[in-house]
LOLUMDREN-268792 format. One record per atom (N, C-alpha, C): x, y, z; atom name. Coordinates in steps of 0.1 Angstrom, whole numbers, always signed. Each point is the difference from the previous one (the first is absolute). Layout:
@xx=X&yy=Y&zz=Z&zati=CA;
...
***
This chain:
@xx=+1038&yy=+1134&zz=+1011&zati=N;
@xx=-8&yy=-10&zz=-8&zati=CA;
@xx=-7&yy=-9&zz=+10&zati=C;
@xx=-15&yy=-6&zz=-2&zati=N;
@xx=-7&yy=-1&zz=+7&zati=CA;
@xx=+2&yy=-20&zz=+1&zati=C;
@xx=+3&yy=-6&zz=+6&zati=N;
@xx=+7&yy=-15&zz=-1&zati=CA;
@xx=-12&yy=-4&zz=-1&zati=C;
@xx=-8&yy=-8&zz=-10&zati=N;
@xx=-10&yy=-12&zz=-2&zati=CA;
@xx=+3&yy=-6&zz=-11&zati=C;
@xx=-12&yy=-7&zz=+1&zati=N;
@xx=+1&yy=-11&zz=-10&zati=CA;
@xx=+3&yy=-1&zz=-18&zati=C;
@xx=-5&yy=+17&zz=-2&zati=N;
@xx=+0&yy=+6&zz=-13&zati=CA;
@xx=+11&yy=+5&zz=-2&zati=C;
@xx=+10&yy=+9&zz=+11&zati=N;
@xx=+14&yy=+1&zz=+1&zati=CA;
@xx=+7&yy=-8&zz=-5&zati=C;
@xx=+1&yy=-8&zz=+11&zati=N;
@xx=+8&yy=-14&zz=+3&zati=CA;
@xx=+1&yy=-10&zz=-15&zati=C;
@xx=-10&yy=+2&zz=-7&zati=N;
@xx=-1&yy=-7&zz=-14&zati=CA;
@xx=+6&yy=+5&zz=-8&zati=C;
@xx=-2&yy=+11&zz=-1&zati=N;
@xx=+5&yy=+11&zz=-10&zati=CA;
@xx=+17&yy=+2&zz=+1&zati=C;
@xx=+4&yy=-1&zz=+18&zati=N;
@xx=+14&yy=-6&zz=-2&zati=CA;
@xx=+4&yy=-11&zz=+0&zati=C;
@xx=-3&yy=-6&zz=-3&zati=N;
@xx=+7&yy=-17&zz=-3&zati=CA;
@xx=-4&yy=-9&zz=+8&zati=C;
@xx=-10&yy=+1&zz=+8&zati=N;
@xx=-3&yy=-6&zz=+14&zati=CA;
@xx=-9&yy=-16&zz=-13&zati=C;
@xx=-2&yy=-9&zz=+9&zati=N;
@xx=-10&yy=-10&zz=-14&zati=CA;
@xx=-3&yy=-6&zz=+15&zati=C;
@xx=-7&yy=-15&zz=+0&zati=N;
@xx=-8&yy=-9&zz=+8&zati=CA;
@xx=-12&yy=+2&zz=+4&zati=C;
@xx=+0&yy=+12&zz=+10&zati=N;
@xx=-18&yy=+6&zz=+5&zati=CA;
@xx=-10&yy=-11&zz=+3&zati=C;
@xx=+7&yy=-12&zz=+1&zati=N;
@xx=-8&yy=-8&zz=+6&zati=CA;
@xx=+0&yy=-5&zz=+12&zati=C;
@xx=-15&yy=-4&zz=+3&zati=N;
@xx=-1&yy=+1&zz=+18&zati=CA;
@xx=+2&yy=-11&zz=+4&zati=C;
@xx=+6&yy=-2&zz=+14&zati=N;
@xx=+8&yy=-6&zz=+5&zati=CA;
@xx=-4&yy=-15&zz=+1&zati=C;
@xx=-19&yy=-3&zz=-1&zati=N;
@xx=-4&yy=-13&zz=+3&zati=CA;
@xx=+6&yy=-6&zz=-16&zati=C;
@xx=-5&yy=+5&zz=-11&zati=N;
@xx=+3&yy=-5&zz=-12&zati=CA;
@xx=+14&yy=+1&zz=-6&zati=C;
@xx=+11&yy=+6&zz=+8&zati=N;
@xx=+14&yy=+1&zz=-6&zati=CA;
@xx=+5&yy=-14&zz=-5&zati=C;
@xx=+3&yy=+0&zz=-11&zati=N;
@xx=+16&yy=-12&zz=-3&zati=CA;
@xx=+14&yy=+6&zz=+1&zati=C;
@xx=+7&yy=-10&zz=+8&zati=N;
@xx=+6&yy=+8&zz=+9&zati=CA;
@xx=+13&yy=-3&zz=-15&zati=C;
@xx=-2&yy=-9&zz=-7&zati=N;
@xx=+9&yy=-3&zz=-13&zati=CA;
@xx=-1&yy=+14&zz=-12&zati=C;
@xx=-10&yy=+6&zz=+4&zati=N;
@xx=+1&yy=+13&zz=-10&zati=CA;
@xx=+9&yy=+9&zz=+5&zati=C;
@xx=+2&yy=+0&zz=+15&zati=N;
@xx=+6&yy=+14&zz=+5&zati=CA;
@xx=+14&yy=-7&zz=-4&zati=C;
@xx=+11&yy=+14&zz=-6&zati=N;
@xx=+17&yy=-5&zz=-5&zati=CA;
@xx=+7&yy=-5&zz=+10&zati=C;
@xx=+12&yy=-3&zz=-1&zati=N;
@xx=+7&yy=-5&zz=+12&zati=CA;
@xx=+13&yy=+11&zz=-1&zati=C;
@xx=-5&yy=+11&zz=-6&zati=N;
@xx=+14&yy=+11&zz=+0&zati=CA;
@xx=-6&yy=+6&zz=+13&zati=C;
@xx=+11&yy=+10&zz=+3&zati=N;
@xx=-7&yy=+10&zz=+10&zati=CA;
@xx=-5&yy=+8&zz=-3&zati=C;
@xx=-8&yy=+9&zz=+7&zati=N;
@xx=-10&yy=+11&zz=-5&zati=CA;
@xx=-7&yy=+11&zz=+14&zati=C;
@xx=-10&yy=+5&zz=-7&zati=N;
@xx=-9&yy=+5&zz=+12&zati=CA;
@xx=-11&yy=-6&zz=-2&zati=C;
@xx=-8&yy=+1&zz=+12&zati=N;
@xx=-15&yy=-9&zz=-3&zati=CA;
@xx=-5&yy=+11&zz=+13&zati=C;
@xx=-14&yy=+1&zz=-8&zati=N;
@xx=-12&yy=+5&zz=+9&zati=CA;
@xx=-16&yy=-7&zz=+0&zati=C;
@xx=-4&yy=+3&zz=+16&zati=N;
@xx=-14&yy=-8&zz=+1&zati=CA;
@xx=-8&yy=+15&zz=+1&zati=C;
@xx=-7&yy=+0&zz=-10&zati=N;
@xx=-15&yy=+13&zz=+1&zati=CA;
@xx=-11&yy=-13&zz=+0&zati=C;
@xx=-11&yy=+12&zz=+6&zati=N;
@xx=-14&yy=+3&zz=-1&zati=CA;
@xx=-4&yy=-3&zz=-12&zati=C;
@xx=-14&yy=-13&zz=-1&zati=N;
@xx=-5&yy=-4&zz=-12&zati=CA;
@xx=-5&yy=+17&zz=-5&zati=C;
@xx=-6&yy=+1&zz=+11&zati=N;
@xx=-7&yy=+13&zz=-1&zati=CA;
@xx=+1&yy=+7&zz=+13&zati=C;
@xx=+3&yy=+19&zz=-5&zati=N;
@xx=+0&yy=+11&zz=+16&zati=CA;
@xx=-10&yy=-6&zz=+11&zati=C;
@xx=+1&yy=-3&zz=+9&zati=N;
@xx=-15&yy=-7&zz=+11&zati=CA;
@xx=+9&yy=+4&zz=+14&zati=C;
@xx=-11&yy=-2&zz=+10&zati=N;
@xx=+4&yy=+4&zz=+15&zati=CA;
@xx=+7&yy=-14&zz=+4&zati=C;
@xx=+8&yy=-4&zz=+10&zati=N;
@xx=+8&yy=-11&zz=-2&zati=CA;
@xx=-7&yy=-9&zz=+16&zati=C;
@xx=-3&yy=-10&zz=-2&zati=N;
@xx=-3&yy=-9&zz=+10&zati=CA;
@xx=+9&yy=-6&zz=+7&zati=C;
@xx=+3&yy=+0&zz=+10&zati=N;
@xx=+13&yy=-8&zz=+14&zati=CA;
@xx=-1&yy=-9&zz=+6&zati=C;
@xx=+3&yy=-9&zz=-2&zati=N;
@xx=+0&yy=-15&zz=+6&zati=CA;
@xx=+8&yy=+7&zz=+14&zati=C;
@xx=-9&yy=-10&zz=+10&zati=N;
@xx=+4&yy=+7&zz=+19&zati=CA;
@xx=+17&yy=-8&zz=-6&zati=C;
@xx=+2&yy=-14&zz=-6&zati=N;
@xx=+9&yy=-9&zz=+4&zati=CA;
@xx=+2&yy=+3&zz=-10&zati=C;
@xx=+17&yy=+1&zz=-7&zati=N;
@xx=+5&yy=-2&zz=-13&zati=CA;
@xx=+1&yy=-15&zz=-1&zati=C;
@xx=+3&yy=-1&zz=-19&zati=N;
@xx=-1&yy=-14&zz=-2&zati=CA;
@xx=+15&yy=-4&zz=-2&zati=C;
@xx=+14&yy=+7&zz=+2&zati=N;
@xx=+10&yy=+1&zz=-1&zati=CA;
@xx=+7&yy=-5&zz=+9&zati=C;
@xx=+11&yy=-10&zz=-1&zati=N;
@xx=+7&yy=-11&zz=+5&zati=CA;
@xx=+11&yy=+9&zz=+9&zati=C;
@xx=+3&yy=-5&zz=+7&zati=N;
@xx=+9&yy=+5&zz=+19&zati=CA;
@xx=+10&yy=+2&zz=-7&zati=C;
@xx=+7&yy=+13&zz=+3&zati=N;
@xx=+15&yy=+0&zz=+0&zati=CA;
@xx=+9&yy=+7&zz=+11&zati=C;
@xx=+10&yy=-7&zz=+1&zati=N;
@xx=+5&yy=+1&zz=+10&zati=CA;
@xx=-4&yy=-6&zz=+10&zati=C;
@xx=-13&yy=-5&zz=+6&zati=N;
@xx=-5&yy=-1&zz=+8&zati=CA;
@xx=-11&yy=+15&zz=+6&zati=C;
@xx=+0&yy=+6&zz=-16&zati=N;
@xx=-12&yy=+14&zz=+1&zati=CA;
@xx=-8&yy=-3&zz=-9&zati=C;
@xx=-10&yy=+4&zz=+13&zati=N;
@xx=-17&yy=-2&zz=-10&zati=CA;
@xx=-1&yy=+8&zz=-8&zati=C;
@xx=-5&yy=+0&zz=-14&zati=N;
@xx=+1&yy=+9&zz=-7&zati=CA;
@xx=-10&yy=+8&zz=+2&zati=C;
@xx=-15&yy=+3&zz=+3&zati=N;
@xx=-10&yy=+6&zz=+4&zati=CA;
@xx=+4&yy=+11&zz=+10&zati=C;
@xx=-11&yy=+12&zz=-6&zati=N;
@xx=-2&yy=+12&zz=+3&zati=CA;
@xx=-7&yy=+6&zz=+9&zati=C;
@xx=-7&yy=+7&zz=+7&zati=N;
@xx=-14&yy=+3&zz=+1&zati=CA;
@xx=-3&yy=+6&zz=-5&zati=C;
@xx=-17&yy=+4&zz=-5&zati=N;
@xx=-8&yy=+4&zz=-9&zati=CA;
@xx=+1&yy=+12&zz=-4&zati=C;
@xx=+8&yy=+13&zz=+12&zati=N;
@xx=+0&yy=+12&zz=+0&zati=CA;
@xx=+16&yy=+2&zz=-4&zati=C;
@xx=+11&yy=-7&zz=-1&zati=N;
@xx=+10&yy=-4&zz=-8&zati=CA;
@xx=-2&yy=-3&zz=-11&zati=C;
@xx=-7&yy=-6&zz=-6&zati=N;
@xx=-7&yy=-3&zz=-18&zati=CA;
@xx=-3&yy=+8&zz=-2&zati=C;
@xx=-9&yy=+10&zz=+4&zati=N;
@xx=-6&yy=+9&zz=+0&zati=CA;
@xx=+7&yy=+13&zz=-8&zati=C;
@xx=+11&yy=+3&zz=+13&zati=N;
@xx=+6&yy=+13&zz=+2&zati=CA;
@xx=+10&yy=-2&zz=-18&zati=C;
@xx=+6&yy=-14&zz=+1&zati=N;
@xx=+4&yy=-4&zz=-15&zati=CA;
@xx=-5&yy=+3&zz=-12&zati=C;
@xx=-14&yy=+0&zz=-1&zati=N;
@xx=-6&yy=-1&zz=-8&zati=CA;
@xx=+2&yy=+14&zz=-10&zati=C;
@xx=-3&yy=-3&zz=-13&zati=N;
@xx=+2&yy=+16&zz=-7&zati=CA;
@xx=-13&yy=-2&zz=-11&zati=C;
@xx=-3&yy=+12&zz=+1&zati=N;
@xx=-14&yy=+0&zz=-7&zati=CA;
@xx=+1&yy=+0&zz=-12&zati=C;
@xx=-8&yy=-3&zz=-5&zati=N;
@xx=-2&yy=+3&zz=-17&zati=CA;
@xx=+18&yy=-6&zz=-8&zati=C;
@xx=+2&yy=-8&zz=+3&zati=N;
@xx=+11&yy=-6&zz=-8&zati=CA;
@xx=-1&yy=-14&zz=-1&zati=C;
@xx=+1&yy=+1&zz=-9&zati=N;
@xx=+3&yy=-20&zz=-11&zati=CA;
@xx=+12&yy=-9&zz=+6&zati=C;
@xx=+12&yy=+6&zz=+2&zati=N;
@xx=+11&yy=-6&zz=+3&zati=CA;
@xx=+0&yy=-3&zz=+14&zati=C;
@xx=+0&yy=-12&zz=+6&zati=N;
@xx=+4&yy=-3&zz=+11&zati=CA;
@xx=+8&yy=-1&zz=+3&zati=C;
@xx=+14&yy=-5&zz=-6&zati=N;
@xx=+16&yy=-6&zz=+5&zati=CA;
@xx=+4&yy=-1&zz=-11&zati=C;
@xx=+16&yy=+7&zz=-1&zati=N;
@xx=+4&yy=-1&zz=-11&zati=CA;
@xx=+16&yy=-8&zz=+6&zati=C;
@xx=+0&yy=-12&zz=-6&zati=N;
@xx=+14&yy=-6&zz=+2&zati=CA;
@xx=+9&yy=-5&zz=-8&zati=C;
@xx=+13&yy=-2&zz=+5&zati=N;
@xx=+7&yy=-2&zz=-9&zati=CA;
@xx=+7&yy=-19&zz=+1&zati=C;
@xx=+2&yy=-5&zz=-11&zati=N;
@xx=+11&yy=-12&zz=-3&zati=CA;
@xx=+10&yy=+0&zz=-5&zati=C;
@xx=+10&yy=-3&zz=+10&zati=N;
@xx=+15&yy=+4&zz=-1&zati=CA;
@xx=+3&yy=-16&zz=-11&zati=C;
@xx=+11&yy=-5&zz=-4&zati=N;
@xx=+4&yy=-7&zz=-3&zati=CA;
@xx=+4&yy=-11&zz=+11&zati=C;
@xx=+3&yy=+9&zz=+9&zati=N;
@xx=+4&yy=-11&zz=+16&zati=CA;
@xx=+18&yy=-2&zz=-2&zati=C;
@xx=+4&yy=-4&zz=+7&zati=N;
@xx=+22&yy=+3&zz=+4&zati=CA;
@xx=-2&yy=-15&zz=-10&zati=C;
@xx=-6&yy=-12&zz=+0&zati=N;
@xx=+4&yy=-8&zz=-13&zati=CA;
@xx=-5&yy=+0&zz=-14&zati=C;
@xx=-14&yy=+9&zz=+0&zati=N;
@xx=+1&yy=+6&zz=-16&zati=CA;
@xx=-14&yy=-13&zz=-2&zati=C;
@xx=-4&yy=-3&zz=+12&zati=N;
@xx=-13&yy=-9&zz=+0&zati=CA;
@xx=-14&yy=+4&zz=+2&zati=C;
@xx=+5&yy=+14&zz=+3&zati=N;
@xx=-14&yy=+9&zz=+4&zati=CA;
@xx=-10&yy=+0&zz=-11&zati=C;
@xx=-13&yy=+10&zz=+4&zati=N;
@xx=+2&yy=+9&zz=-12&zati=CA;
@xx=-18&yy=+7&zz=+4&zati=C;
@xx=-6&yy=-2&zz=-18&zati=N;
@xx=-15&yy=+7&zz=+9&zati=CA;
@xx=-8&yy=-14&zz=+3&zati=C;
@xx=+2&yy=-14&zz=-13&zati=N;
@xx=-8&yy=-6&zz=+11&zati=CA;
@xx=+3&yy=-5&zz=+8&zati=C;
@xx=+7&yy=-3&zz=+3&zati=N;
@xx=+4&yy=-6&zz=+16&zati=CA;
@xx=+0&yy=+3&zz=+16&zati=C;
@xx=-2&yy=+20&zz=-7&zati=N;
@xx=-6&yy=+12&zz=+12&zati=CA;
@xx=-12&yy=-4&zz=-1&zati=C;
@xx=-10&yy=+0&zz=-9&zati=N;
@xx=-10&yy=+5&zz=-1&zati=CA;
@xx=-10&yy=-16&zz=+6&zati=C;
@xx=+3&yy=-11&zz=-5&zati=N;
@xx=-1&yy=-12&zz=+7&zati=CA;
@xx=+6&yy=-1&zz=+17&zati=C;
@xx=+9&yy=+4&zz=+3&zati=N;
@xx=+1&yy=+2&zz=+17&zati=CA;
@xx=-5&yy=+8&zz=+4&zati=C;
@xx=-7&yy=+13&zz=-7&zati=N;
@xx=-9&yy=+10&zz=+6&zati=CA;
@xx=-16&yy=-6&zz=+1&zati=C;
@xx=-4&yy=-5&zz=-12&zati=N;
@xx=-12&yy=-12&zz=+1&zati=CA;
@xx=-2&yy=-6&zz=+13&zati=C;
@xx=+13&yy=-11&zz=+6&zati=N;
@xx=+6&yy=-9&zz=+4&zati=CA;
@xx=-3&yy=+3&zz=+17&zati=C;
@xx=+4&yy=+15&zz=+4&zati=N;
@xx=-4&yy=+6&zz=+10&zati=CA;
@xx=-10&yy=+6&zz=-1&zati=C;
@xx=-12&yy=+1&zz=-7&zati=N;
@xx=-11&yy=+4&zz=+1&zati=CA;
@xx=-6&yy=-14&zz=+10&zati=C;
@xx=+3&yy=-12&zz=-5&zati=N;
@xx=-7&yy=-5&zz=-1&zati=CA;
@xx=+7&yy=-14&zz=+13&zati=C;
@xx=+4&yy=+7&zz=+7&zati=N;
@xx=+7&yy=-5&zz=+14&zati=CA;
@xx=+12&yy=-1&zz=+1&zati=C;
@xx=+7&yy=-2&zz=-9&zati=N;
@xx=+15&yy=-10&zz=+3&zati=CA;
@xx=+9&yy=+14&zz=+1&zati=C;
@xx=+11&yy=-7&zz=+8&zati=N;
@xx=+9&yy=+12&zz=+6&zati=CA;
@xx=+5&yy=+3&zz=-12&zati=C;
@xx=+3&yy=+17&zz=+2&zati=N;
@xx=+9&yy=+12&zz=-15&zati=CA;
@xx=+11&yy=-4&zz=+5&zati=C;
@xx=+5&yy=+4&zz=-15&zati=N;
@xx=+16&yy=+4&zz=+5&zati=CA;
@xx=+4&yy=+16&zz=-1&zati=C;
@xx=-12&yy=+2&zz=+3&zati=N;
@xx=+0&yy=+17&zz=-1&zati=CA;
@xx=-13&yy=+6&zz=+6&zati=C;
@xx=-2&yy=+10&zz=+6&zati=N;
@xx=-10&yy=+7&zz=+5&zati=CA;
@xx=-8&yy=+14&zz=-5&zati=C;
@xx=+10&yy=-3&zz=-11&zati=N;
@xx=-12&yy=+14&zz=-5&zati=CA;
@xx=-15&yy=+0&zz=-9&zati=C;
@xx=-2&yy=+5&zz=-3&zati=N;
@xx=-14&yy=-1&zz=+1&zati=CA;
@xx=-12&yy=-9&zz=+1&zati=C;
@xx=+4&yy=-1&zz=+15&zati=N;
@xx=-8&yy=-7&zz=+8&zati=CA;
@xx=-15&yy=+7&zz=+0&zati=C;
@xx=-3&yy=+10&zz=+4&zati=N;
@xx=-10&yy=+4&zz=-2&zati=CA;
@xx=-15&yy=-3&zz=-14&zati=C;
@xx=+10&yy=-5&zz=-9&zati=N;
@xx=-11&yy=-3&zz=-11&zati=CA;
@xx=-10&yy=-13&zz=+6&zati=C;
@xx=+9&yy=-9&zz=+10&zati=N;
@xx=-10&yy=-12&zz=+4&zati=CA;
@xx=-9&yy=+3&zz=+10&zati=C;
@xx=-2&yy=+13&zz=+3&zati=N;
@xx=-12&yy=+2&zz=+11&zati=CA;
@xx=-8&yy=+10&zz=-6&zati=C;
@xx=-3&yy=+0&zz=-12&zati=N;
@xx=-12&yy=+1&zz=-7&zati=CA;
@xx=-7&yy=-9&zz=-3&zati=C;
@xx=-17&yy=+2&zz=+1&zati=N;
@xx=-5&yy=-10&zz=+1&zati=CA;
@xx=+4&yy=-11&zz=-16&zati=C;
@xx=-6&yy=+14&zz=-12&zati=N;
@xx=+6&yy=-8&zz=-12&zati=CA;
@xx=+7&yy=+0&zz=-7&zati=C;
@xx=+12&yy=-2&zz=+6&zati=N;
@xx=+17&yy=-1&zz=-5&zati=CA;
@xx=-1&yy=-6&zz=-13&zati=C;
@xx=-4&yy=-14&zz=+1&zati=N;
@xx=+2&yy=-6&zz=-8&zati=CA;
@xx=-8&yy=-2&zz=-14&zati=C;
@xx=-6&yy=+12&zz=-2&zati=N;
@xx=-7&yy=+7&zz=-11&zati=CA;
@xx=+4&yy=+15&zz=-8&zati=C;
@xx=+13&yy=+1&zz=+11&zati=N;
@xx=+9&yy=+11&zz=-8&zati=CA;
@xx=+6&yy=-2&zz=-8&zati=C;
@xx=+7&yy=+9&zz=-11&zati=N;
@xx=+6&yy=-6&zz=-9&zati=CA;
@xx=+17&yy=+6&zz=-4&zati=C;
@xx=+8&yy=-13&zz=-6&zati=N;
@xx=+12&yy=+6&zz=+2&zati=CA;
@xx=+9&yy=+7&zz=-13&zati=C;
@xx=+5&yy=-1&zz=+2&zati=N;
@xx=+8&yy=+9&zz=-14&zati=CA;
@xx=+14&yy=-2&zz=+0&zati=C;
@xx=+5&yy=+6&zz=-12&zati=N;
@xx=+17&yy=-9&zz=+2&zati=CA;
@xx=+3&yy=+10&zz=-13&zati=C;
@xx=+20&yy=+5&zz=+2&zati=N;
@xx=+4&yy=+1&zz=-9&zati=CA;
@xx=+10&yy=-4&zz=+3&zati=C;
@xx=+11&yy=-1&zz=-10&zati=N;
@xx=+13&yy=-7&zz=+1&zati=CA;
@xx=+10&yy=+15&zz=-1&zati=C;
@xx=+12&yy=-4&zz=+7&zati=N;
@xx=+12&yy=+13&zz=-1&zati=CA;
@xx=+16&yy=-4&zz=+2&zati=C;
@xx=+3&yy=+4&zz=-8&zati=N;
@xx=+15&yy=-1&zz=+6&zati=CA;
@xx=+8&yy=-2&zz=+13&zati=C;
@xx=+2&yy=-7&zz=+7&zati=N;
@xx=+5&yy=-4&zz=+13&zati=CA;
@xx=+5&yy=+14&zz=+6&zati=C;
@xx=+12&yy=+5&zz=-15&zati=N;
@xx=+0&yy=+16&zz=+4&zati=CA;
@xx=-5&yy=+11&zz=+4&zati=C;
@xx=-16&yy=+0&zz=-6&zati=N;
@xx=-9&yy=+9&zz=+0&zati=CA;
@xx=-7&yy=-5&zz=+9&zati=C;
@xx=-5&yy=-8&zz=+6&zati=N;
@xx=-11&yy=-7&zz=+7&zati=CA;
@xx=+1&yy=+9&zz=+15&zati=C;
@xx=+10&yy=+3&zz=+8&zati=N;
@xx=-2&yy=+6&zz=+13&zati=CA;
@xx=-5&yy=+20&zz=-2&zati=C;
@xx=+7&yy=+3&zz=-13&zati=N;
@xx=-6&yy=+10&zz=-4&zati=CA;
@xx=-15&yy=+2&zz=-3&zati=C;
@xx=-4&yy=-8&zz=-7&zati=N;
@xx=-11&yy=-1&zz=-9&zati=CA;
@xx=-9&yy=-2&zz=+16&zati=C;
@xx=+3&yy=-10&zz=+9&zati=N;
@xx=-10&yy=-2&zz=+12&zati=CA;
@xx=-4&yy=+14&zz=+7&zati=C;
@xx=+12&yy=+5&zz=+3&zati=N;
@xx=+1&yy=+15&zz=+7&zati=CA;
@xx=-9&yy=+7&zz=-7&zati=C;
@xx=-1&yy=+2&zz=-16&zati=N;
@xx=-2&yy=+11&zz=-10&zati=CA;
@xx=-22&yy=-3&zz=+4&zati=C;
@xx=-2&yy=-14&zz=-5&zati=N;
@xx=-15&yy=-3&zz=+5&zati=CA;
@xx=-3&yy=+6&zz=+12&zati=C;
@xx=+5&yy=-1&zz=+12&zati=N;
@xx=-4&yy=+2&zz=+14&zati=CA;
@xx=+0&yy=+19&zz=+0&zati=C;
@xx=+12&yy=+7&zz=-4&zati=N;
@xx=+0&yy=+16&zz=-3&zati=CA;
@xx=-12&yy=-1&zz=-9&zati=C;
@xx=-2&yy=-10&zz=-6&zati=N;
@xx=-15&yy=+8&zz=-12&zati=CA;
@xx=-12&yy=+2&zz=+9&zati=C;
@xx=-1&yy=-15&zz=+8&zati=N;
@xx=-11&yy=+2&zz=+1&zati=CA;
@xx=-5&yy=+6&zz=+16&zati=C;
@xx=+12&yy=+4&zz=+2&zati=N;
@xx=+1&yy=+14&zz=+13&zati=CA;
@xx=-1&yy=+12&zz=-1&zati=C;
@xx=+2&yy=+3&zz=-14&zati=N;
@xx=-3&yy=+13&zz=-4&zati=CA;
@xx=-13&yy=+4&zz=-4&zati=C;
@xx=-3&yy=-12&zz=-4&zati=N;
@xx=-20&yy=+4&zz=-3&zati=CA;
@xx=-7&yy=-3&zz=+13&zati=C;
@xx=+3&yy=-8&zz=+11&zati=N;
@xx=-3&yy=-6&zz=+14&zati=CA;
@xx=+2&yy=+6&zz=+11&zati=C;
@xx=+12&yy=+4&zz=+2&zati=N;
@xx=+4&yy=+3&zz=+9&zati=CA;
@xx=+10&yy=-9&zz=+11&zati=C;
@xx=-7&yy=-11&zz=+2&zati=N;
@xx=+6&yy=-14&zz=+7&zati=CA;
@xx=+4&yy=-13&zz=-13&zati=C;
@xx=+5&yy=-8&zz=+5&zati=N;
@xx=+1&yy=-11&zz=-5&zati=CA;
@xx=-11&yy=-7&zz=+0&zati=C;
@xx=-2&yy=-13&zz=-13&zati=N;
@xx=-10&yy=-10&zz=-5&zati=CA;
@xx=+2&yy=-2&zz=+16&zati=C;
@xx=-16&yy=-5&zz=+2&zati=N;
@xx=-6&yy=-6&zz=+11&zati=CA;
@xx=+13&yy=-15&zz=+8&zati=C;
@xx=+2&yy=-8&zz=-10&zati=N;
@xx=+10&yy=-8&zz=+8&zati=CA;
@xx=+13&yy=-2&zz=-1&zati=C;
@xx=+6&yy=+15&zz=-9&zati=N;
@xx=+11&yy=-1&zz=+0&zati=CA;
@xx=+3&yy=+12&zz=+16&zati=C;
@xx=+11&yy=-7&zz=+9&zati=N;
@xx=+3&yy=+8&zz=+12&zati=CA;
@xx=+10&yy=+6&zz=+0&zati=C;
@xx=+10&yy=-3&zz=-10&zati=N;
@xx=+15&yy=+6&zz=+0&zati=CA;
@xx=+1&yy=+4&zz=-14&zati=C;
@xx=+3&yy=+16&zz=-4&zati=N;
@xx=+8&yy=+5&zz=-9&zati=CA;
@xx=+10&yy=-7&zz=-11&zati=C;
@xx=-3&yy=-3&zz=-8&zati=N;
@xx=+12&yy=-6&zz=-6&zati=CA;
@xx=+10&yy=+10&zz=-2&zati=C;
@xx=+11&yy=-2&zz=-4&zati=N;
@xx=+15&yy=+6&zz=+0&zati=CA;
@xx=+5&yy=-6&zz=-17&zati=C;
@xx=+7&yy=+12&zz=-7&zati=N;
@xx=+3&yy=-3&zz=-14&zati=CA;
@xx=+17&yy=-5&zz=+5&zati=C;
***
């Protein structure tokens, strides 16, 4: 099955809104999975500098022919991630989804994955998506997205870099 925006609706996915206009008070505070696609399929523009905040003391920026080689054609989905609940049960999707904003937009992650969405030129006209899952099901369900959309792809969403595991 082909991961976009018409999918992703049709399974329970809701929000679809782009990142400058989000209320970050609509997204739940359960956990879930959340994805950023393409307003629309388009060739993707690369900021030389990402706009994504140091971690570790690593620049998050790529070069152009690393964006590049990432890049996967003709697909909507850019990163598909997940919101754990967190070890005190304070997690969740908005609070990922606001610290993923949070490092778009300079300030240090507490996480490094998909860093790559902030060296597009317009990140912040992508849009996000969200479903809610059982804490149980949630590391399954992440794995089950990333096999979907490898089987129609070949590679993984453009800024997801690591396999999820069920």
């Amino acid at each position: 099955m082909t991961l976009n925006k018409k999918t992703l609706k049709a399974d329970g996915f809701t929000g679809f809104r782009p990142l400058t206009a989000l209320d970050i008070n609509r997204i739940p505070q359960h956990q879930g999975i959340f994805a950023l696609l393409l307003p629309e399929v388009s060739e993707p523009r690369f900021l030389t500098k990402s706009t994504a905040g140091i971690f570790k003391k690593k620049n998050p920026s790529l070069a152009q022919a690393e964006l590049a080689a990432n890049w996967v054609a003709d697909a909507e989905v850019l990163y598909i991630g997940k919101a754990g609940p967190g070890s005190k049960g304070n997690r969740g999707l908005r609070r990922q989804v606001q610290e993923f904003i949070d490092f778009g937009r300079g300030k240090p992650p507490g996480h490094w994955d998909g860093r790559l969405i902030w060296q597009l030129a317009d990140a912040e006209n992508l849009l996000v998506a969200w479903k809610e899952f059982p804490a149980a099901e949630l590391n399954g369900a992440h794995a089950l997205y990333h096999a979907q959309f490898r089987q129609v792809h070949g590679p993984l969403p453009f800024a997801n870099l690591v396999q999820a595991r069920s």
